[in-house]
N, C-alpha and C positions, 0 to 999 in steps of 0.2 A: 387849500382848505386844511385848517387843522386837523391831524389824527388825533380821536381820543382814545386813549387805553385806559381804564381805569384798576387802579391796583390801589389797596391799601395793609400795607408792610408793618414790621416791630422792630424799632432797632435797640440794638445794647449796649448801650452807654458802658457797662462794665464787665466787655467781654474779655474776657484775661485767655490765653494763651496756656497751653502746658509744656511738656518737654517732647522735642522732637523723637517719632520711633519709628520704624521701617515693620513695612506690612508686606508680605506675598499676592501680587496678583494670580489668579488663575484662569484656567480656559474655562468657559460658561459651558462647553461642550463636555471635557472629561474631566473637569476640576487637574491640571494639572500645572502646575507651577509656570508664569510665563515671564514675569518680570517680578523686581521690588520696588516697591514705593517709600519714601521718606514721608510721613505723613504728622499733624499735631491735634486734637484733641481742645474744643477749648470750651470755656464754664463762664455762668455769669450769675449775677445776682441781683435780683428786683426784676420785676416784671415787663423792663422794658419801656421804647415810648411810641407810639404810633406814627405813623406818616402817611402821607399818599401823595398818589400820582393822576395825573388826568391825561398825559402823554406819555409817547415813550420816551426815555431817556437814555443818557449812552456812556451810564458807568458801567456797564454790562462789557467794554474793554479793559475798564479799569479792574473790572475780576478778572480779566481772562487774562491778566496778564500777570498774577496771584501764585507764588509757587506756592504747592501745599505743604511745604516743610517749614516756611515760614509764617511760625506764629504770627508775628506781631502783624504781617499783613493780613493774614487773614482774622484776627481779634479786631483791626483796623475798620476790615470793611462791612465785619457783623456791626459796629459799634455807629458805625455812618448809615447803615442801607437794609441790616437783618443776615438771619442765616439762609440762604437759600431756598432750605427745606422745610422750612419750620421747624428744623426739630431742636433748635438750641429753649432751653429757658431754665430758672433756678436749678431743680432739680434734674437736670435731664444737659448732660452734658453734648455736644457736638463733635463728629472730628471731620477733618478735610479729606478722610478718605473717602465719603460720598458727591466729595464735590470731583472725582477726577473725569468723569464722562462729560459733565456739564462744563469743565473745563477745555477738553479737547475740542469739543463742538464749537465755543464762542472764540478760541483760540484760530480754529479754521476761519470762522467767519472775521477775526479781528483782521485779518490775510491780507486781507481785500483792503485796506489803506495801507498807506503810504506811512513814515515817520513826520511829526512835526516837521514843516518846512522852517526856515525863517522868517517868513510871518506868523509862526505860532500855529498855523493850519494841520490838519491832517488831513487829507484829501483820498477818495478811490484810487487805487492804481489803476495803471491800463498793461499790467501786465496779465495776460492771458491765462499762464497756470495759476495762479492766485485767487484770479477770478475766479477759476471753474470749481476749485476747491472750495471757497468761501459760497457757491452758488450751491454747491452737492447740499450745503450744514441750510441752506434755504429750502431747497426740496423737503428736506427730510424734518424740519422743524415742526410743523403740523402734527407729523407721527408723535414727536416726543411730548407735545402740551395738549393734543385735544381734549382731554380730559380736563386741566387745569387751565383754561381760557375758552369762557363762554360769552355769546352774544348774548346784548342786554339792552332792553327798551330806553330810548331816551325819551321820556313822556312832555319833556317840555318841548323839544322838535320831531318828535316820529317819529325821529330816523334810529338807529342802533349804534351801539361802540360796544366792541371788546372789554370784558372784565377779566383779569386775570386774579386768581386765587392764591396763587406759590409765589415767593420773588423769583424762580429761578424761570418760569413763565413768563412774566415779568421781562425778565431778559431776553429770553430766546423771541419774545413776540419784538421788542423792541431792536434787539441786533438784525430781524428780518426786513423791519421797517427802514430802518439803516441802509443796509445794503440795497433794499428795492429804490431806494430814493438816492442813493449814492449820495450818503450826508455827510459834507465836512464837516469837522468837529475841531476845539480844542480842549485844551486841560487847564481845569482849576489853577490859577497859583496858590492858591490856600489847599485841596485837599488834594489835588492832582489828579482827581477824576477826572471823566473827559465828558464831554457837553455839547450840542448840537451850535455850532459856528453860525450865527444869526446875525451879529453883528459885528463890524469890524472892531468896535474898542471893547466889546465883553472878554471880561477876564477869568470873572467868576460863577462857577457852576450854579450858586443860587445867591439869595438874598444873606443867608442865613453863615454862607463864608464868607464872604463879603464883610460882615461887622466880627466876624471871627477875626480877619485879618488886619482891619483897621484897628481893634484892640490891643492884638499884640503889637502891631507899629508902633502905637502910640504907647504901649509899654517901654519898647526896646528906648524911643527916643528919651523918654522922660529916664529911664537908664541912665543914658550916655549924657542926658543934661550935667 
């Protein structure tokens, strides 16, 4: 039976990047210097375009695998999926130093697969530290969304589905669904996200890259005519 998650997201078409800067972490216990982070800041303008979801989905490895010093990926994947937190919009700039927790967390949970095989697959590992470390960021994921993913009546069958509020919610409910279902997955060739492996010839994450990509084909060739 299908999961349904419902989420509905802002993405930003003209999310621009700024100049990379290095920030201080500290200990939440004594405020004292622990590590530094390279981190970027990014801005956009117009209000965005809406999207949803009615499942989970699993570009949620495609952030986690997102360094925060690079702009351009992370402008990338506001411009495809939204800011995490909501907090990017005209006025009201973003930076990747709030993504570093939500990072470490889906980064554990991304653990838990394998690399691309030669068939294009991603597959669960069966190695044991991987698992257990990617199972910890599943216990503990509950703790981090209760707030931000509420049960919701489905009046047209009875029964209930999960709605999440936050994309970064969004993620952590879908990376948990992942791993409890141990989903192989592959990656876009168009935006190189990665996507729930359903069928052996699916290549693209949606409809919508798909005519992305046939566009630019048929550029390149009428090119080279």
């Amino acid at each position: 039976m299908r999961t349904r998650l419902i989420f509905t997201g802002r993405r930003f078409r003209r999310a621009k990047p700024g100049e990379p800067y290095e920030i201080t972490l500290r200990s939440a216990r004594d405020w004292a210097p622990v590590s530094k982070k390279v981190v970027v800041d990014l801005t956009t303008t117009g209000v965005g375009q809406e999207w949803t979801a009615d499942a989970p989905a699993a570009f949620w490895r495609s952030f986690a695998a997102i360094d925060p010093a690079d702009g351009e990926a992370a402008a990338s994947f506001c411009r495809r999926h939204g800011e995490p937190f909501d907090r990017l919009a005209p006025d009201k700039p973003a930076s990747t130093s709030d993504w570093l927790e939500l990072l470490d967390a889906l980064r554990a949970a991304a653990g838990a697969w394998e690399p691309l095989g030669p068939d294009g697959v991603s597959r669960i590992t069966r190695d044991s530290d991987r698992l257990r470390s990617a199972r910890c960021f599943l216990r503990d994921r509950n703790l981090t969304i209760e707030n931000d993913v509420k049960p919701e009546q489905n009046f047209n069958t009875g029964g209930f589905h999960n709605r999440a509020k936050v994309l970064f919610a969004f993620m952590i409910q879908s990376a948990g669904h992942h791993l409890e279902n141990e989903t192989p997955m592959r990656a876009c060739i168009e935006c190189l996200d990665y996507f729930e492996h359903q069928r052996s010839d699916a290549r693209f994450c949606s409809g919508r890259c798909h005519v992305a990509y046939q566009r630019r084909s048929a550029a390149k060739n009428a090119g080279n005519a």
